[in-house]
Phi, psi and omega in degrees: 000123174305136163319269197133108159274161173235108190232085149346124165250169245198085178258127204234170166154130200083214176278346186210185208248158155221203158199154167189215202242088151107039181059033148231183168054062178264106236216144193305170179200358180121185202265162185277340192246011187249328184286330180287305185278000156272308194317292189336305184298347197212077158043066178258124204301313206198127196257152201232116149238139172221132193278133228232004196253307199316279182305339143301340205237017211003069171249234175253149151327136149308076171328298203299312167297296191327315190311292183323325222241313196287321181317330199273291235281122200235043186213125234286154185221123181242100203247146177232165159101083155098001183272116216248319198216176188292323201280348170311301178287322169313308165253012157279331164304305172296314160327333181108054153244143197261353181216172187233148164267121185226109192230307157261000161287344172307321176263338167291319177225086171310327194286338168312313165325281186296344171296325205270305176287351165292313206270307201244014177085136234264011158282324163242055178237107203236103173267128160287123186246146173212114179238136189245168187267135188232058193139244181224024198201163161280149153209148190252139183267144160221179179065053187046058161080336167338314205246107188256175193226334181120323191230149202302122194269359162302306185289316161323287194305325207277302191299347162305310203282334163328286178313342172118359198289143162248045168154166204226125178238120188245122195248167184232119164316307207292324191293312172020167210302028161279349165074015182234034172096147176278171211271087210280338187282322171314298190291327195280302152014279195251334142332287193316340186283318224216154179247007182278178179275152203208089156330080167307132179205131166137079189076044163285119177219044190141152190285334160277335159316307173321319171292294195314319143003279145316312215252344146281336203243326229004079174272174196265323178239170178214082161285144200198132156283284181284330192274016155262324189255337174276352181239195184241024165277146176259152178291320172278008195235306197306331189278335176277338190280327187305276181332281165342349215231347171110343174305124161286127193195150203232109217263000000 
């Protein structure tokens, strides 16, 4: 039985990482390599960085950065952001990422999904879903929550996992750096559709939203942002609380 990861996310832009509440009002939080060498120290599975500007701003991934962070990172390196074509993933890899974040290009051009995971194998291939509540349904935005598409992020993820994705990563807008527990019928949703590993993200604010999560969703992760950066809880401390708690997760 696979372990239960605990993954810090990474938000860059520009020169430096920030956060902020429903993908707005985003604000500095520090540097991407003193957060990568703190990560180190405190028993973290897997680091999520995503540059969150490239693709508003169409441009290529920061080769240059990615390089820097993986020389630091001693930990699986998961990268997102502006990556448009094969040779996009071809040198984020070669930089040292150990999976690529694929979030709006999955819906302009889908066939990329299957292009990436045809060549470099559907473990390191990670789509990114970001969905806000429009009613009484979901729908999913791209181009950092901007951009609405129409389309239903269940039926995504499902036509992902079709393309070749070896994991689904869901994030919930409205919950976003409010701290107030995952969006769990959204994340249940879409577990439930698809058989790849499947990412909680989107309003972690405690280690118990995390149980809570876990133990509704049976998701494969648990991604969390603010409650990393803004409280003094840890990914390792996030892993004693699991374990205790009956989670396989790795201590």
């Amino acid at each position: 039985m696979l372990r239960i990861r605990v993954m810090p996310t990474l938000l860059f832009k520009d020169v430096g990482l920030v956060k902020g509440v429903r993908f707005d009002s985003s604000r500095r939080v520090g540097s991407a390599v003193q957060a990568v060498k703190v990560y180190n120290m405190r028993g973290v599975d897997e680091l999520v960085f995503l540059d969150v500007s490239a693709t508003a701003e169409g441009r290529s991934p920061d080769f240059h950065t990615v390089d820097d962070l993986a020389d630091e990172c001693f930990m699986p390196l998961a990268v997102g952001g502006g990556i448009r074509t094969v040779e996009d993933v071809r040198k984020l890899l070669h930089s040292g990422a150990d999976k690529v974040v694929i979030n709006t290009a999955a819906v302009g051009t889908p066939t990329l999904v299957n292009q990436v995971s045809g060549r470099f194998g559907a473990q390191a291939v990670v789509i990114s879903i970001d969905a806000r509540r429009i009613g009484s349904s979901h729908e999913v935005f791209v181009c950092s929550g901007t951009v609405a598409t129409g389309l239903d992020p269940v039926r995504h993820a499902v036509r992902a996992e079709e393309l070749g994705a070896g994991e689904i990563l869901i994030t919930s807008i409205d919950r976003d750096g409010t701290m107030q527990g995952y969006d769990l019928e959204l994340t249940y949703a879409v577990v439930k559709a698809v058989s790849i590993p499947v990412i909680a993200s989107g309003g972690a604010g405690s280690y118990e939203h995390m149980a809570e999560v876990l133990a509704a969703c049976n998701v494969s992760a648990v991604a969390a942002a603010s409650m990393f950066q803004f409280t003094e809880q840890t990914p390792l401390e996030a892993k004693r609380y699991l374990k205790a708690r009956g989670f396989n997760v790795r201590v």
